[in-house]
N, C-alpha and C positions, 0 to 999 in steps of 0.2 A: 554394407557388403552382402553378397548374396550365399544364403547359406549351401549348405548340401540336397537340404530337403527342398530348399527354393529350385532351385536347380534340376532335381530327380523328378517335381514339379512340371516343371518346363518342359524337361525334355517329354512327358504324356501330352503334349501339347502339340499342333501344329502350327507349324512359324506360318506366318502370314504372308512374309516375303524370306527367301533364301537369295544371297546374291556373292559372288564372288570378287573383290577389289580387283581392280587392275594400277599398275605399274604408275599410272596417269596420275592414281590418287593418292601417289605417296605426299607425304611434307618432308621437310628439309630434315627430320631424323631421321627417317625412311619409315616411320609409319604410316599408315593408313590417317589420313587429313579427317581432323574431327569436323569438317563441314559436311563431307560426305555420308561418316556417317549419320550426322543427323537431319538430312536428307533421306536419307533411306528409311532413318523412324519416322521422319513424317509423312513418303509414302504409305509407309504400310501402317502407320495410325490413320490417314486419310482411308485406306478402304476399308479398315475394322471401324471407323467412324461411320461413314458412307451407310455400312450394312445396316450398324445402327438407326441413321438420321431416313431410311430409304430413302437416298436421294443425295446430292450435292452438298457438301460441308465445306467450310475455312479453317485452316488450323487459327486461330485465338491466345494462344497460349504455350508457353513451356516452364514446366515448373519443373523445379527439382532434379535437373540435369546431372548425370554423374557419368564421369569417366573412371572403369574402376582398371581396368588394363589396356595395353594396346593392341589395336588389330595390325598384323602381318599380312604378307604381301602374298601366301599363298594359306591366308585363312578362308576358309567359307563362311560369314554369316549369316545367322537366322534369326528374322524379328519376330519374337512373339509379342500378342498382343491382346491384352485384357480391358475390361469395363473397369472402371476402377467408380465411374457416379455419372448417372443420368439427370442434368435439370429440365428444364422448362424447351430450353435451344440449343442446349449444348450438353456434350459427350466427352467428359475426361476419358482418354486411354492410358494405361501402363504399359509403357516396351520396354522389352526387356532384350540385347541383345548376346548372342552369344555364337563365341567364333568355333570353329569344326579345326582343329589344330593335328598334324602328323595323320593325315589320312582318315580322318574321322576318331583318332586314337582317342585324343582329349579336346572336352569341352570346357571353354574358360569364358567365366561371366568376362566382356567388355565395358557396357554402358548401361544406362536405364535413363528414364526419362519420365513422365506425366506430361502429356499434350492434351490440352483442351481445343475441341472443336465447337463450329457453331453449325446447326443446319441453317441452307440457305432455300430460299423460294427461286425462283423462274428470274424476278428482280435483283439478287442478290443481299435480299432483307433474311434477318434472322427468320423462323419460323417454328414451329409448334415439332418437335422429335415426337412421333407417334404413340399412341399407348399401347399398342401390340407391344413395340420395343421394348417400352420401361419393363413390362413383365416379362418378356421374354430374358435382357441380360440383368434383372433385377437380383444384384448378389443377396444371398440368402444368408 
């Protein structure tokens, strides 16, 4: 579960994607359909990945998937998105997502996730994540 300080965290932070569901992507509770959202972390881990790999990536992987509440039908979500480990080809991200509730009033963790990407070449072959990158999002 995501604490207060993870949270107060986040919100210093700017989401990578912001998006607002529509009516289309209820499921049969009337919540927000967990395929969508995890659609929407894997866009916006594709371009926090992207900037990483400079250039073309695959997502690879999803680890650690959680649904911690549900999204509503007039929530705004915002994915943030972090380095969580750079290898050789590949770039884990952390999303974390968090829905905008009663007009921006309250913030309420939804989801989180870890998605591993791979940079791709020209071919669609793994290839070498640059060394500018590693130091640049190299957590400290």
């Amino acid at each position: 579960m995501m604490s207060d300080d993870d949270l107060a965290a986040l919100a210093k932070m700017q989401p990578v994607l912001r998006v607002a569901p529509q009516p289309r992507d209820l499921n049969n509770n009337g919540h927000i359909f967990g395929g969508w959202v995890l659609s929407q972390m894997d866009i916006a881990g594709g371009i926090m990945a992207a900037r990483v790999a400079r250039g073309s990536t695959a997502t690879v992987a999803i680890e650690a998937m959680e649904f911690i509440a549900p999204i509503l039908t007039r929530d705004l979500i915002s994915v943030y998105a972090r380095v969580e480990r750079i290898g050789r080809t590949s770039v884990a991200i952390r999303l974390d997502v968090i829905a905008s509730r009663n007009l921006g009033e309250e913030r309420v963790p939804v989801t989180s996730g870890l998605f591993t990407f791979v940079a791709l070449d020209e071919n669609h072959h793994p290839r070498l994540i640059p060394e500018e990158s590693k130091q640049k999002y190299r957590k400290d």
